[in-house]
N, C-alpha and C positions, 0 to 999 in steps of 0.2 A: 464532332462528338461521337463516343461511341456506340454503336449500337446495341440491344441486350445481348444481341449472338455472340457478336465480336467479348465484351464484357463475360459473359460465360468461357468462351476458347481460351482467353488469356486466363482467365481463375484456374480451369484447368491443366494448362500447359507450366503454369505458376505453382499447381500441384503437384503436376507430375515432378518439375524439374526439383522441386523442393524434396520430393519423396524421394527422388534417386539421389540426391545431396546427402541427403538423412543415410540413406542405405548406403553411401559410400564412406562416411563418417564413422559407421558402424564398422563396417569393415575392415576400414583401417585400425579401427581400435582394436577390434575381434585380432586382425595380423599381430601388431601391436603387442598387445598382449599373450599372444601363443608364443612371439619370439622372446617378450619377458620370463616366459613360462620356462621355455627352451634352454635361453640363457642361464636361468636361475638353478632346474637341474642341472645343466651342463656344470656349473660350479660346485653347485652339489654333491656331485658325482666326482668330479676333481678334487675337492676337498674331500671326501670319502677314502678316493685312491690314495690322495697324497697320506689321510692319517694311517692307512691301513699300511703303507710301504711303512713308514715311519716307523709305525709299529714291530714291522719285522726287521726294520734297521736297527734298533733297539735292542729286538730281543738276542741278535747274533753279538751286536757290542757288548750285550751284559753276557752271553756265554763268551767272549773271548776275554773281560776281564775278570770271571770269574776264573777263568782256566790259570791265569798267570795267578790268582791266587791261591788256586787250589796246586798249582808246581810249588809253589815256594813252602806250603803247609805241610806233600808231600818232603818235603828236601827235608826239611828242617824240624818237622816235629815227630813224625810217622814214623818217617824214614830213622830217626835216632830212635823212638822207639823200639824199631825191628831190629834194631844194631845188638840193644842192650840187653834185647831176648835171644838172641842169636848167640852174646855171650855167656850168659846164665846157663844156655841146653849146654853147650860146650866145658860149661866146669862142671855142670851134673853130669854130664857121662865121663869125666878125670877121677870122681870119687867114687866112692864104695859104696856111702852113706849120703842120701841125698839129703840137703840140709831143708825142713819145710818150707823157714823163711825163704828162702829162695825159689821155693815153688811156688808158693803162692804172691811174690814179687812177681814173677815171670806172667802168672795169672794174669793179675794185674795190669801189668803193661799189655799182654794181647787184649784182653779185654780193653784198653782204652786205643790201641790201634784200630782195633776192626769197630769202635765207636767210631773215632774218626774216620776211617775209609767210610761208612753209612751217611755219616753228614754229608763229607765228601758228594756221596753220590748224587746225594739228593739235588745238593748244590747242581751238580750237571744236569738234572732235569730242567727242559726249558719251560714245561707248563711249572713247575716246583713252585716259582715266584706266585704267577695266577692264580694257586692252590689255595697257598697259606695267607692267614693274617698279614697284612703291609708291616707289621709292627714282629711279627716273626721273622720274617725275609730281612728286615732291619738289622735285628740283633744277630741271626745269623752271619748278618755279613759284618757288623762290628766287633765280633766272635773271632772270621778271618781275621781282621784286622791286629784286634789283641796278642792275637796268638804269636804273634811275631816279635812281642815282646817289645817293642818300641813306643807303642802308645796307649793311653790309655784311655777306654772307651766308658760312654753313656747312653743310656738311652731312656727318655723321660717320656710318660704316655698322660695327654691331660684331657679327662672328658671322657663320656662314653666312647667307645674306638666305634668307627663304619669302616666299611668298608669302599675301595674304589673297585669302578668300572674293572673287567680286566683290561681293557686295551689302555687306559690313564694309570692303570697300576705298573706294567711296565715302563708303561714313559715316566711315571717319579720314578720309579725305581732307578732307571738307569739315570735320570739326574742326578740322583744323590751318588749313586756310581761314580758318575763324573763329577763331582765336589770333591767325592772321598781321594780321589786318584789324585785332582789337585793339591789337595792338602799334604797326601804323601808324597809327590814330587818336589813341592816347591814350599811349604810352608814352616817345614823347620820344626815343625809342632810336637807337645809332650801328649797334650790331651786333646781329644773331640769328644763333643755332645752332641746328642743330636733329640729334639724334642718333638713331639708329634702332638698335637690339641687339636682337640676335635669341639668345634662350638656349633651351634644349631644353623648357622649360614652360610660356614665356611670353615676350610680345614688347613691351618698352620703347620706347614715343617719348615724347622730352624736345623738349620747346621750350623757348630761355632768351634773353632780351634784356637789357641793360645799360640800362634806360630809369630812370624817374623811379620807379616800384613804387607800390604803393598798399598800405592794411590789408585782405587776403586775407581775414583770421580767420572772416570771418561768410560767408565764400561756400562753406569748406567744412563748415561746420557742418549744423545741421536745418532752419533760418529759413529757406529758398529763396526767399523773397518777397522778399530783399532782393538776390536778385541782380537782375541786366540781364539781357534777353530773351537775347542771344547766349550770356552763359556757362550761364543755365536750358539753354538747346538744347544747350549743348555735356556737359552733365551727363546730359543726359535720352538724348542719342543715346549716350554710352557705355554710360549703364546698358542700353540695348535693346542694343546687340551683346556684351554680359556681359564689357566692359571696366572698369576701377577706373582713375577720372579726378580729378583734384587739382587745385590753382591753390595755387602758394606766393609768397605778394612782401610784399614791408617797403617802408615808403617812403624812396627812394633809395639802394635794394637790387637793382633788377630786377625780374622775372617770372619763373617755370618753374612751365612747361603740362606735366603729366606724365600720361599713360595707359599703362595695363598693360593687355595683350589673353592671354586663356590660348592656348595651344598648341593648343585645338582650335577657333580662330578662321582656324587659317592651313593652310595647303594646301602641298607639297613644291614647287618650280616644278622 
């Protein structure tokens, strides 16, 4: 039996060992938890970099399909413009008598070229998009589109407008970019709309054409390997700004581009 000594030494020794237990339990959790801590910025910080490259991946794609739109604007609209005034100075200085009409024709056309070169410019600005209203940069760019005389555009605005984030504003942006560009490659199409609703949780863009449609079915599914590099990107950039992005078409049905953005994607302007 034991004695009261012996009986105290093990209470203690039962203490002690238990107190350093305790304190090494602690401490792995304390580790534990700093490496959670660790890890958790580390991703954070990854995902930061990753939206932030993204972001200027974007912003160089939408100046370089900006660019091929503003050559073709130049080619074809400007550019005839300056033709017509180029011809008008040259029968004014054949006469004697300059006809007014004609002067003030000639007006006219400079004045609607150096319009457009201004647009133009604007357009080459790369903060321009970040600047203006998402619903400005919109019809600006279905503006380009128009001008080309091939199709016909819309643009429907539903709800109070907000505004987004700048760095989510260029990623829709350049979504809809990449919608638009598919649609004039490959869809055949006379008309696009494009609809912007703004509701109190969340913020709807529709994009829809009348074009030739294709079978969707596998693009919104799991298989991602069967899409195209552009709708991958157009998938992969909504899921980084914590939008829910779609593709609906039947053949000789159309298209509709659809993304839902939540309410804490957008800012009050």
């Amino acid at each position: 039996m034991l004695t009261t000594d012996e009986e105290i030494y093990i209470a203690v020794v039962s203490s002690a060992l238990l107190m350093v237990l305790l304190a090494l339990v602690v401490i792995i959790a304390i580790v534990k938890y700093q490496n959670r801590q660790r890890s958790h910025m580390q991703e954070v910080s990854d995902i930061t970099n990753q939206y932030q490259r993204e972001i200027l991946k974007a912003q160089l794609e939408m100046q370089e399909q900006t660019f091929r739109y503003i050559s073709e604007e130049i080619h074809d609209n400007i550019g005839q413009l300056l033709t017509i005034v180029r011809i008008n100075l040259s029968m004014i200085g054949e006469v004697k008598h300059v006809d007014s009409d004609v002067v003030t024709v000639t007006k006219k056309l400079l004045d609607d070229a150096t319009s457009g070169l201004r647009g133009l410019s604007r357009r080459l600005n790369a903060e321009f998009v970040g600047q203006q209203p998402f619903s400005n940069s919109l019809r600006l760019h279905l503006n380009l589109i128009e001008a080309a005389g091939i199709h016909r555009v819309s643009l429907e605005l539903h709800g109070e407008e907000t505004e987004f984030e700048p760095g989510v504003k260029v990623i829709v942006f350049r979504i809809v970019q990449e919608a638009l560009n598919n649609i004039l490659k490959h869809a055949d199409a006379h008309t696009i709309s494009i609809a912007l609703m703004y509701f109190p949780q969340e913020t709807v863009l529709r994009i829809r054409d009348d074009g030739q449609g294709f079978d969707a079915s596998k693009l919104n599914g799991t298989d991602r390997q069967k899409m195209g590099v552009g709708t991958h990107t157009m998938h992969y950039r909504a899921n980084l700004i914590g939008a829910q992005f779609s593709i609906e078409s039947k053949q000789g049905a159309g298209t509709l581009v659809q993304m839902t953005l939540p309410a804490n994607r957008t800012a009050a302007m």
